[in-house]
C-alpha positions in Angstrom: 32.7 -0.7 18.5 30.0 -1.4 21.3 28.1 -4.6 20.9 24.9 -5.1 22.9 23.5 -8.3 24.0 20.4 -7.5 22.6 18.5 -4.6 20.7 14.9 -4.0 21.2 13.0 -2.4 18.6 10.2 -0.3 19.6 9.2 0.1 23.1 5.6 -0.6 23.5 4.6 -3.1 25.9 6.0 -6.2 24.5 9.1 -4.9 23.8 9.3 -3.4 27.6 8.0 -7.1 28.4 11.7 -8.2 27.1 13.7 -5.9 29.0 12.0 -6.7 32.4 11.6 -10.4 32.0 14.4 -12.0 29.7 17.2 -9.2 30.6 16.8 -8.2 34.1 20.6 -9.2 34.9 23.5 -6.6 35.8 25.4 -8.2 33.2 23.1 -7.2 30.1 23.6 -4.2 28.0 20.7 -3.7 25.9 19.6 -0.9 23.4 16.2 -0.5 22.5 15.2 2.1 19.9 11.6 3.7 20.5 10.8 6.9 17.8 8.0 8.3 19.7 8.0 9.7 22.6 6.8 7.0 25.4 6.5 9.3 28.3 3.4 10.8 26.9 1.6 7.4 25.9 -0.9 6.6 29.3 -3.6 4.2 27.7 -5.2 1.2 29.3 -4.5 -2.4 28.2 -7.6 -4.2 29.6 -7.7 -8.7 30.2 -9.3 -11.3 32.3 -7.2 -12.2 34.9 -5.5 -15.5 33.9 -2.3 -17.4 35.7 -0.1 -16.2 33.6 -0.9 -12.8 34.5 -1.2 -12.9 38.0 2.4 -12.5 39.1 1.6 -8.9 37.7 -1.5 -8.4 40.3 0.1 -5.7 42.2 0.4 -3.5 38.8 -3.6 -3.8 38.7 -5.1 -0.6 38.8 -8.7 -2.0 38.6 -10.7 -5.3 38.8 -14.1 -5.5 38.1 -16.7 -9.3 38.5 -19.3 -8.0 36.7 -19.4 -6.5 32.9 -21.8 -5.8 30.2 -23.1 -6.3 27.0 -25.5 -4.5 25.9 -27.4 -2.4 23.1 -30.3 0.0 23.3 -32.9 -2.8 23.2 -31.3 -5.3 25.9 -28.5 -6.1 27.8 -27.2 -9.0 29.2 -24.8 -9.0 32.6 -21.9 -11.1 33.1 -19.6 -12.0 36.1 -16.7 -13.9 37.3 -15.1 -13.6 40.9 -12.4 -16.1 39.9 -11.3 -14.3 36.6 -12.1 -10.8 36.6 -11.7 -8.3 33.9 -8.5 -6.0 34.9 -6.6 -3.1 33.3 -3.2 -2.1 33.5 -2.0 1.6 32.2 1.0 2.0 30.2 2.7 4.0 32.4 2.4 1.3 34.9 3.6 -1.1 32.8 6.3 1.0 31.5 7.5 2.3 35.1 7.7 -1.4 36.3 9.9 -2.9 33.4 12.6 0.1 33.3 12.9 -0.8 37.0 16.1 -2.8 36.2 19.4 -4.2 37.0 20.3 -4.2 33.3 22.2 -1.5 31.6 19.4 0.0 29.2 19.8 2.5 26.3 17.5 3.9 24.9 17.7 5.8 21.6 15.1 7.8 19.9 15.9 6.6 16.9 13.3 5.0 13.8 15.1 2.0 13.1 15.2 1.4 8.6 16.9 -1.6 8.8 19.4 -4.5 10.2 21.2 -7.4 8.9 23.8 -10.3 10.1 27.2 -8.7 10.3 30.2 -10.9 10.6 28.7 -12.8 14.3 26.3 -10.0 15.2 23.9 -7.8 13.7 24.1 -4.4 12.4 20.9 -1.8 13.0 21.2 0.8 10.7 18.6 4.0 11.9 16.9 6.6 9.3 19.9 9.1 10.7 22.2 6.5 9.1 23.7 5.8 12.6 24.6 2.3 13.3 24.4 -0.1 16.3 25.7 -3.8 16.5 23.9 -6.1 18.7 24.4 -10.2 19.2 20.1 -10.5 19.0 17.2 -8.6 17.7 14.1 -7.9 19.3 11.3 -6.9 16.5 8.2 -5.1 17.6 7.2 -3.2 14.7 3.6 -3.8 13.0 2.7 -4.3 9.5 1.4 -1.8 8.0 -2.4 -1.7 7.8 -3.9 -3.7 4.9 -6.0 -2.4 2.1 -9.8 -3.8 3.1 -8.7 -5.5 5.9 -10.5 -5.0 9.6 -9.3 -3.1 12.3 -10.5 -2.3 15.5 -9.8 1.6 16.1 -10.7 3.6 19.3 -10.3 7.0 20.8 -11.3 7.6 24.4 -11.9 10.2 27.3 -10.8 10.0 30.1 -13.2 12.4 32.2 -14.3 13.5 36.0 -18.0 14.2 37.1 -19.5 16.5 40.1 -21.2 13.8 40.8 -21.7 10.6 41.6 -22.7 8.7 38.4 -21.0 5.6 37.9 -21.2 1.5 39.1 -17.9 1.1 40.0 -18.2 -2.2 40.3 -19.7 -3.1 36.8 -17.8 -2.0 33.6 -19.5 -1.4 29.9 -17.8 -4.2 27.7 -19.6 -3.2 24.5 -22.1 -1.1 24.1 -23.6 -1.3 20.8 -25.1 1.6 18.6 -26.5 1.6 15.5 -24.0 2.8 12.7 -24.4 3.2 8.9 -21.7 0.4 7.2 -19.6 0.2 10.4 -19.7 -1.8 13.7 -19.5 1.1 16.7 -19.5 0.2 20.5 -19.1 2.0 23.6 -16.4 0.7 26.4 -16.6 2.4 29.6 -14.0 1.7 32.5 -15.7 3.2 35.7 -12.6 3.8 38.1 -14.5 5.3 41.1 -18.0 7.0 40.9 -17.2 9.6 39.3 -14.2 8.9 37.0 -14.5 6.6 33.7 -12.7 6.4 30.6 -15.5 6.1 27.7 -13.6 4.9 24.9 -15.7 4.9 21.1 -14.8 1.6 19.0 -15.3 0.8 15.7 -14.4 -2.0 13.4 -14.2 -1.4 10.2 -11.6 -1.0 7.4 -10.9 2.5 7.4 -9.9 4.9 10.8 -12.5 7.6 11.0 -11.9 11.2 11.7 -11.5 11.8 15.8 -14.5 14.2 15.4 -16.7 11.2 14.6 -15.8 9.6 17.8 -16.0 12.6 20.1 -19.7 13.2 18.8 -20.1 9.1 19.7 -18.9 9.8 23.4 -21.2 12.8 23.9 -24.3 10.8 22.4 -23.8 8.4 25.2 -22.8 10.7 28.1 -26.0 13.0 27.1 -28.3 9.4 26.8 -26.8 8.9 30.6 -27.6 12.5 31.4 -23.9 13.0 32.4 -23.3 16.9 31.8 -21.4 18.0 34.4 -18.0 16.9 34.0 -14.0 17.3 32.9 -12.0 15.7 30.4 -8.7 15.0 32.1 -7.1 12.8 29.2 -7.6 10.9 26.0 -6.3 8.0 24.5 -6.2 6.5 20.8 -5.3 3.3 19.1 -5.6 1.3 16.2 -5.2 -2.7 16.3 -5.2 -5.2 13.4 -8.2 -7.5 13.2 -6.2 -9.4 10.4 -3.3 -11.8 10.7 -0.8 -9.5 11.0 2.1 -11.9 12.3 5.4 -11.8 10.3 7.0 -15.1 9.1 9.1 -16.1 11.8 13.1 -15.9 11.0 15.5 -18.5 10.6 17.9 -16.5 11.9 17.3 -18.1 15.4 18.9 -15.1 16.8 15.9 -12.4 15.0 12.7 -12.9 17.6 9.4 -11.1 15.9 7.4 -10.1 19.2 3.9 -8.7 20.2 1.7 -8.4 17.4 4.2 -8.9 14.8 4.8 -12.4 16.0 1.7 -13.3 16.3 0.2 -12.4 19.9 -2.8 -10.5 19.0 -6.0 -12.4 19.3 -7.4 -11.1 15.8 -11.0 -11.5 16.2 -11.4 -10.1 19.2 -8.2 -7.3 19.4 -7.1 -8.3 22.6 -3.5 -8.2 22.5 -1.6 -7.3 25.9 -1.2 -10.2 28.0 -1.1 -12.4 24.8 1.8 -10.6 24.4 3.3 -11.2 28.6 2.3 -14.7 27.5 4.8 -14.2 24.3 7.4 -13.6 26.2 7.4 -15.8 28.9 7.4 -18.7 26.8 10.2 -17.3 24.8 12.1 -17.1 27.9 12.1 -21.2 28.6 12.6 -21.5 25.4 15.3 -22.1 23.0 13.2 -21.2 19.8 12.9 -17.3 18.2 9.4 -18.7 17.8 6.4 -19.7 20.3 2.9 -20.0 19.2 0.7 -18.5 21.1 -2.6 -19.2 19.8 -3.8 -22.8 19.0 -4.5 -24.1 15.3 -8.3 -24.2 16.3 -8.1 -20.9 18.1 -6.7 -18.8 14.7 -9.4 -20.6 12.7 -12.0 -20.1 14.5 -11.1 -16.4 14.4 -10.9 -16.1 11.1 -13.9 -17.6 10.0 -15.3 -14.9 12.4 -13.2 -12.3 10.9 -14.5 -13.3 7.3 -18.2 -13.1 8.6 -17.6 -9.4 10.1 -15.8 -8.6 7.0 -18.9 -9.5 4.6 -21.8 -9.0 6.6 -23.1 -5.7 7.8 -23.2 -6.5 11.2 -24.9 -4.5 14.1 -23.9 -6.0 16.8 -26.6 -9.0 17.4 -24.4 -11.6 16.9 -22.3 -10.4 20.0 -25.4 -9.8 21.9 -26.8 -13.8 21.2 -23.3 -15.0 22.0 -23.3 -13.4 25.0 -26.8 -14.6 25.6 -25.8 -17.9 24.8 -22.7 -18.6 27.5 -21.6 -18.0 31.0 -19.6 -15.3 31.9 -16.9 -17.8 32.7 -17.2 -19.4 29.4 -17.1 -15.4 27.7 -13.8 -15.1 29.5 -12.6 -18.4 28.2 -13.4 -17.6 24.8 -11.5 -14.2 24.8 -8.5 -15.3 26.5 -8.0 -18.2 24.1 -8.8 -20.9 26.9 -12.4 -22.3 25.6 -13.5 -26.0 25.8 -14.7 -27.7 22.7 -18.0 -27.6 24.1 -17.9 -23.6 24.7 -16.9 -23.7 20.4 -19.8 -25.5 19.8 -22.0 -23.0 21.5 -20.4 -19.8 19.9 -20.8 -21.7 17.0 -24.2 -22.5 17.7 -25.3 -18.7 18.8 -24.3 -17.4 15.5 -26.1 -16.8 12.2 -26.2 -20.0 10.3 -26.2 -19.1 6.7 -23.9 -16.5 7.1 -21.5 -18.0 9.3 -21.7 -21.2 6.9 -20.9 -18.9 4.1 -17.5 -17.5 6.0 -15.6 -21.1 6.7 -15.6 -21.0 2.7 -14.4 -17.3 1.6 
């Protein structure tokens, strides 16, 4: 019977983050059970550059200063040259933390369940195949929540005969006018004539991928792009909820990513919350690390609960963006703001409203 120091389950980023960073040793035998298929995942994970991330710099593909928020009335320019907005693909990602000296299995296997057997654990698959490892690395997410928010996405990733983008400014949000929903644009322009346009909504329900295809055409027809090629696409959908799992007892059972806890819920971002995650479980000798601060989470949710019950358009994002510095903006959506920078979001939003959410 094969033991394994440690078994990851499910191979998105932050479960490739523990395989590079916490087991890179000749010595470690590792299994990790992914039940897709991880070769043909390719999407972008986008973040300011902070200093926890910049040992990753060379795995940039693109940086930009400057970014936008914007609607069809207005828009309102950001920039920072000390913490620009990056992105990352998954297949970069991916490539750089299989690059090893670890012995790495990986199984395609769905993973039902696992339990402490005798010293170890025992990982039981829906093939009802079993695997024994001395620690468990949990990625899995909760399933989504009845009438809770979520930010879902599909994009295209396409090529124009001409010149058409600023390569050098990206589209953070780009807000349309929706019926019920909140819908924005996000384009990364990679060169001048290659962009992902990515349509976004939060809401409580994933819409058909027809809806967000017509979205995308909208705004490349309102651009006047026409000429162009799709090349690839890319979907996702990410809790805007608390969706951390109590952490174990079991100091042995580590929840990671999003299940423990690394997603920044009012905002989505999620990806180097998550590097962060696993960093500081490395130095640490708890299955637990908080990532977000006490103030942090509530602030979030009183946003989350003002989003939930409010049909909002997008204004609120457009006065807060109004209302700060581009390096404060950063701040805020890496987790990182000053009290003063609170006060100001707090400030920028609507009062009743917002008033009404610290109570629900």
């Amino acid at each position: 019977m094969k033991i394994y120091n440690a078994a990851i389950i499910g191979l998105g980023p932050s479960g490739l983050a523990v395989n590079k960073l916490i087991f890179n040793n000749i010595n470690d035998e590792i299994i990790a059970f992914e039940s897709s298929d991880i070769e043909k995942r390719n999407n972008y994970f986008g973040f300011w550059l902070t200093e926890w991330m910049k040992p990753f710099d060379e795995l940039i593909e693109k940086k930009w200063t400057n970014w936008t928020i914007s609607s069809t009335q207005k828009e309102i320019v950001h920039n920072d040259h000390n913490h620009p907005y990056c992105v990352i693909s998954f297949k970069t990602w991916k490539d750089y933390c299989l690059d090893t000296k670890n012995k790495l299995e990986i199984k395609n296997e769905k993973v039902i369940r696992y339990f402490r057997f005798e010293n170890y654990y025992k990982i039981v698959t829906e093939d009802n195949k079993e695997f024994f490892a001395k620690k468990i690395y949990d990625s899995r997410n909760k399933k989504e929540k009845n009438n809770e928010l979520m930010q879902h996405f599909f994009g295209i990733n396409i090529m124009t005969n001409k010149n058409v983008f600023n390569e050098n400014k990206l589209t953070l949000m780009h807000f349309t006018q929706e019926e019920n929903i909140l819908h924005f644009i996000y384009v990364l322009p990679f060169t001048k004539n290659k962009a992902l346009i990515e349509s976004t909504v939060f809401s409580t329900h994933v819409l058909e991928q027809k809806w967000y295809r017509q979205k995308i055409y909208e705004y490349l027809m309102q651009k006047n792009i026409i000429d162009y090629s799709e090349l690839s696409f890319e979907t996702g959908v990410i809790p805007m909820f608390f969706a951390e799992e109590k952490h174990s007892k079991d100091p042995n059972i580590f929840n990671i990513g999003i299940r423990g806890g690394a997603c920044k819920a009012s905002t989505g971002y999620a990806f180097s919350f998550l590097i962060k995650q696993i960093q500081l479980l490395k130095n640490s000798n708890k299955n637990h690390v908080p990532v977000h601060s006490f103030i942090e989470k509530k602030m979030d949710n009183i946003f989350l609960n003002y989003l939930k019950n409010n049909n909002e358009n997008g204004s609120s994002f457009l006065n807060l963006a109004k209302t700060i510095s581009g390096y404060e903006f950063q701040q805020f959506m890496m987790g990182k703001s000053s009290i003063l920078t609170k006060l100001k979001i707090i400030k920028s939003m609507p009062k009743l409203p917002f008033l009404k959410a610290v109570f629900y």
